[in-house]
C-alpha positions as CSV (number, residue, x, y, z in Angstrom):
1,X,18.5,63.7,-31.9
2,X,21.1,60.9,-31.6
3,X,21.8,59.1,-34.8
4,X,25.0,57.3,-33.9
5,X,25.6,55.1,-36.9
6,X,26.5,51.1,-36.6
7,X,30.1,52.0,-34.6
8,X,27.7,53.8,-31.6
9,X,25.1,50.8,-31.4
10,X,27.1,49.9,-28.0
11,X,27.3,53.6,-26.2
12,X,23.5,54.1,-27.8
13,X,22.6,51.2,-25.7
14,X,24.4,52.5,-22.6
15,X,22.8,56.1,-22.9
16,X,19.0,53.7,-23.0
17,X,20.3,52.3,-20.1
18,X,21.1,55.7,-18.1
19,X,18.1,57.0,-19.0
20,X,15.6,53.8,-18.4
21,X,14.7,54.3,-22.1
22,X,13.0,50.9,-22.7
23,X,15.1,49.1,-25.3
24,X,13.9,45.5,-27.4
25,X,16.5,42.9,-28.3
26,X,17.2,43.5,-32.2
27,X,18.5,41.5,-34.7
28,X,22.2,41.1,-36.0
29,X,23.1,40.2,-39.7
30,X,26.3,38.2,-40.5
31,X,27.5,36.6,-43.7
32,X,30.3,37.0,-46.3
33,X,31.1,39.9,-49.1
34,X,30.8,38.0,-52.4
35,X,33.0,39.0,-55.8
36,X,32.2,37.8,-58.8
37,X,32.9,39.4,-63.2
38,X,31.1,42.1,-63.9
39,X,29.7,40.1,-66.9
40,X,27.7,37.9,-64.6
41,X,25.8,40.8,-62.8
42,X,25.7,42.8,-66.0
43,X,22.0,42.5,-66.6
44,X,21.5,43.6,-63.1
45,X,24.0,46.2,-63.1
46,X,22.2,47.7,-66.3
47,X,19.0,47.8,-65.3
48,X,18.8,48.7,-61.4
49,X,20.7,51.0,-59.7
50,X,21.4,48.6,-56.5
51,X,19.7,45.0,-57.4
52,X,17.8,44.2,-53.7
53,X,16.9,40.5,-53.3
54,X,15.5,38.7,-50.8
55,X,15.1,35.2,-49.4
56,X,13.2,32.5,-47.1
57,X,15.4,29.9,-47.0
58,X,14.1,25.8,-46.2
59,X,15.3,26.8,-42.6
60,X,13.1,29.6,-42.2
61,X,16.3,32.3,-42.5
62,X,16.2,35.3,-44.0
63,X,18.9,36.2,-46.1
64,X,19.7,39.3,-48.4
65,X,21.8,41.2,-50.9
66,X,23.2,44.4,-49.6
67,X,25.5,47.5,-50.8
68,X,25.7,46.1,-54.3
69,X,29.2,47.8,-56.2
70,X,29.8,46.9,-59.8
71,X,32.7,47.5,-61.1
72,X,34.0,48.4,-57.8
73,X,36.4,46.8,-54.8
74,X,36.3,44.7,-51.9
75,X,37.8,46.9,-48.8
76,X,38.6,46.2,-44.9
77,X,36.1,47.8,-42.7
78,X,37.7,48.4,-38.8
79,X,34.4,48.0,-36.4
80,X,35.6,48.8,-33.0
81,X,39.1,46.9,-33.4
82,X,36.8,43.8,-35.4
83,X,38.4,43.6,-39.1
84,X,35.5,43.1,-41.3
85,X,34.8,43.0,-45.2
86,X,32.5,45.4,-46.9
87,X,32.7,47.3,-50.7
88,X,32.6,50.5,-52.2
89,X,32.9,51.7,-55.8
90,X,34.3,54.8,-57.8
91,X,31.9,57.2,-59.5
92,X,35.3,57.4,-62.0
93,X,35.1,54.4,-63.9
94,X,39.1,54.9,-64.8
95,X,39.5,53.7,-61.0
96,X,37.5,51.0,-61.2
97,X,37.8,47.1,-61.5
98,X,36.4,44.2,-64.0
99,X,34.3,42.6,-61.1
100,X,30.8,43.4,-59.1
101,X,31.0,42.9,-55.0
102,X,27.7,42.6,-52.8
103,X,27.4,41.4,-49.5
104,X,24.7,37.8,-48.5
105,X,23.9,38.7,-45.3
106,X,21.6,36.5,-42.7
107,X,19.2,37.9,-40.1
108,X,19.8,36.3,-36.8
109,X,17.2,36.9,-34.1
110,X,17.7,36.0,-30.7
111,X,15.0,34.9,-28.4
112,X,15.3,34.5,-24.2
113,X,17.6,34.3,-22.3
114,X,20.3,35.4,-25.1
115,X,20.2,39.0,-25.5
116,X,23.5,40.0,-27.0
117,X,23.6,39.5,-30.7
118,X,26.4,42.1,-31.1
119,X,28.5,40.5,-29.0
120,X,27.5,36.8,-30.4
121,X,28.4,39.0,-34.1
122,X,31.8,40.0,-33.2
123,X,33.1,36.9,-31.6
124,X,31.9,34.9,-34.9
125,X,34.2,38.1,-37.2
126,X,37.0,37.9,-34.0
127,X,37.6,33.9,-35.0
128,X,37.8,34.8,-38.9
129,X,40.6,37.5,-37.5
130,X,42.5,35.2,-35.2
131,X,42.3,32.0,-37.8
132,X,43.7,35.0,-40.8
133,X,46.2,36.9,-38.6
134,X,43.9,40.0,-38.4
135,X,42.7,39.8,-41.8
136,X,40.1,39.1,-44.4
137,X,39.9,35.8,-45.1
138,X,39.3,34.5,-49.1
139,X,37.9,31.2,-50.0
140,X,36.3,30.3,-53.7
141,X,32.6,29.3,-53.4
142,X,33.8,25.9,-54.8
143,X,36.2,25.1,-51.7
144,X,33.4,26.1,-49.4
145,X,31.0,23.7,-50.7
146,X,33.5,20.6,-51.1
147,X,34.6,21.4,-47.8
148,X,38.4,22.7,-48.2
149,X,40.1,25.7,-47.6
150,X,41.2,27.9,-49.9
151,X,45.0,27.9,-51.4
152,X,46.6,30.7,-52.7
153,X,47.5,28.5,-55.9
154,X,43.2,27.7,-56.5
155,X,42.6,31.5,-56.4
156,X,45.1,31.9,-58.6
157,X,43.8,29.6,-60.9
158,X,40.8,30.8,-60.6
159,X,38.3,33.1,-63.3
160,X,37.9,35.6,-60.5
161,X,40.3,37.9,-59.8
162,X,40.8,39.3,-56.2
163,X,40.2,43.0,-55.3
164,X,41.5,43.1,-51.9
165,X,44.7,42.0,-52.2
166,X,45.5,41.6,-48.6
167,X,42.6,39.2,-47.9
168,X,44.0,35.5,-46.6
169,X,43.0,32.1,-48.1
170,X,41.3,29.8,-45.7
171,X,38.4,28.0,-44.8
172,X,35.1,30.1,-43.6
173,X,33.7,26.9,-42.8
174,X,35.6,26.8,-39.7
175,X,34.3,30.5,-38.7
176,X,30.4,30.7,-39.8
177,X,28.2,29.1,-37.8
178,X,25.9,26.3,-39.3
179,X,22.8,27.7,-40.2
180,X,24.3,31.0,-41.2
181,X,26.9,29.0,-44.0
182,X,23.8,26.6,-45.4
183,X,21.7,29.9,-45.7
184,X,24.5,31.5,-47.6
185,X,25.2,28.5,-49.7
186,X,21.0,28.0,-50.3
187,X,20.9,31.8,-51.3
188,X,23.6,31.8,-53.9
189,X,22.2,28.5,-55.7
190,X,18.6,30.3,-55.9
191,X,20.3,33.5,-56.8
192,X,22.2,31.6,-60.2
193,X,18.3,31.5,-61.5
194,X,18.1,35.5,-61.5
195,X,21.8,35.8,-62.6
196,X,22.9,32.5,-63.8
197,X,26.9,31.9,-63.4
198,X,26.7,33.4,-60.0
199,X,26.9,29.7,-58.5
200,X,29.8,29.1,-60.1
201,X,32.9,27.3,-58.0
202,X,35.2,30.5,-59.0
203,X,33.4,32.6,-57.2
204,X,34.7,34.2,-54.1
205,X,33.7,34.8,-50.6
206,X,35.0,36.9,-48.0
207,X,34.4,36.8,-44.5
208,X,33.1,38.0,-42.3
209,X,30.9,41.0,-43.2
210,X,28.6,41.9,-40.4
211,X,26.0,44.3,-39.4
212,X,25.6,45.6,-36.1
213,X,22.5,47.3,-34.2
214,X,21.5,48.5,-31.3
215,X,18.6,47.2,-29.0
216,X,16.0,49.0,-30.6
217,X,14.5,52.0,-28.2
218,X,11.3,52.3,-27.6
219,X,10.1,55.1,-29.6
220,X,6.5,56.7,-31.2
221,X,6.0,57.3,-34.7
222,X,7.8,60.2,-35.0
223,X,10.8,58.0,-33.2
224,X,10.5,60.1,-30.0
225,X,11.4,58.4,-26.9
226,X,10.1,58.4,-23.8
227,X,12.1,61.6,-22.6
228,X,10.6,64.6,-23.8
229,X,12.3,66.0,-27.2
230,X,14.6,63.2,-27.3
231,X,15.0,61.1,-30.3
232,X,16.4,58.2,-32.0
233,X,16.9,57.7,-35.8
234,X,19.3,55.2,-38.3
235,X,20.6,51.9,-38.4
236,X,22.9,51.8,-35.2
237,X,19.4,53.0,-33.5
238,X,18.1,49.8,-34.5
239,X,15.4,51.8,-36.6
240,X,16.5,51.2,-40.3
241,X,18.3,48.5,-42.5
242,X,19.8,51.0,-45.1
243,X,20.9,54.7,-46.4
244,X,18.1,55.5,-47.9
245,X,15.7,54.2,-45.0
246,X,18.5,56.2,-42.4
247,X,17.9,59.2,-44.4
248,X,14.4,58.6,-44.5
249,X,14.3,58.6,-40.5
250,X,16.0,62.1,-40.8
251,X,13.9,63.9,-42.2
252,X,10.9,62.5,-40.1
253,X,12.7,63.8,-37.1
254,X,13.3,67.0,-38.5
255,X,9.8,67.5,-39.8
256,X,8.1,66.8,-36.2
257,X,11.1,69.0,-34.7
258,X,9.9,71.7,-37.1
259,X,6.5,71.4,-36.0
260,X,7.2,71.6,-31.9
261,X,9.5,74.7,-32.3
């Protein structure tokens, strides 16, 4: 069973390759880690244990909340030498913060002749890198959307305080592309009617937080591909979108391992 996790999308796409295990182009998510107070999520954080939202935007993009952390902290994620933004929290509330972290994330798919998203994904988080010095970079929702980079003075000044203190002040309209920044921007505006406040120009985005896939093998139900007893499970597979799903995939595996053997 090969379960490689996102870091081993790349050599599970070479192993495919060596082994003329049909593959399809996947998709690639990219967007931004958002912070906000843990008073504006609170009715959210109460009541689910991970709030999961979804949305179509006017362009047709697909964009979605991911690895909710209340209380919790923004953190640098290494992918492969790419610096990228993700968030965790402590089960210890002592070690936690006053704010609420979740990633916006948009689905890109790719149609002929491109068939690289990973590669079109890193080289959007390798400019936020090389315009941050190798870091994070920090701007307040209310610089993105009048068009101006961050300062460290405005975040200052500002009702949200940073949890990732190394993260740079800059402009992530000069690193996301287009579509991907107006879906962002379309998502958190719709999102202020679930959790109002969210919208607001204090709070902060950093970028970029992507997620990476493999082409997805060709598999059968029971995620078997085409050589005998070999199979294929997770998200760096290409096959889920999530822990729970990846762990779902697991035990699928197992069960139809169980039942050969």
């Amino acid at each position: 069973m090969i379960a490689p996790g996102r870091d081993g999308s790349q050599w599970l796409s070479d192993i495919c390759q060596k082994f003329d295990i049909p593959t399809h182009a996947n998709r690639v998510d990219i967007g931004v880690r958002v912070e906000t107070n843990d008073e504006i999520m609170e009715e959210i954080n109460q009541h689910l244990y991970e709030g999961k939202f979804i949305y179509r935007t006017s362009m047709g993009t697909q964009v979605r909340t991911f690895c909710s952390n209340p209380s919790g902290h923004v953190v640098i994620e290494n992918h492969s030498g790419t610096i990228l933004a993700n968030g965790h929290a402590y089960n210890n509330s002592k070690l936690g913060s006053k704010n609420t972290n979740f990633a916006l994330l948009v689905s890109h798919n790719f149609t002929e002749p491109f068939n690289q998203p990973n590669e079109f994904a890193h080289g959007v988080s390798r400019l936020a890198n090389m315009l941050s010095n190798g870091a994070i970079i920090l701007q307040r929702y209310g610089d993105l959307k009048n068009g101006r980079r961050s300062t460290e003075k405005r975040i200052r000044e500002g009702f949200v305080i940073p949890t990732l203190k190394e993260a740079v002040p800059g402009d992530l309209g000069l690193v996301l592309p287009y579509k991907t920044m107006k879906s962002i921007m379309e998502m958190i505006e719709a999102l202020d009617h679930v959790t109002p406040g969210i919208a607001s120009e204090h709070t902060l985005f950093y970028g970029v937080e992507a997620k990476f896939y493999s082409a997805r093998p060709e598999v059968t139900k029971e995620f078997e591909t085409k050589v005998s007893g070999l199979y294929v499970g997770g998200d760096g597979a290409g096959i889920t979108r999530g822990l729970a799903q990846a762990g779902a995939s697991g035990i699928w595996i197992a069960r139809d391992i169980a039942k050969k053997f």
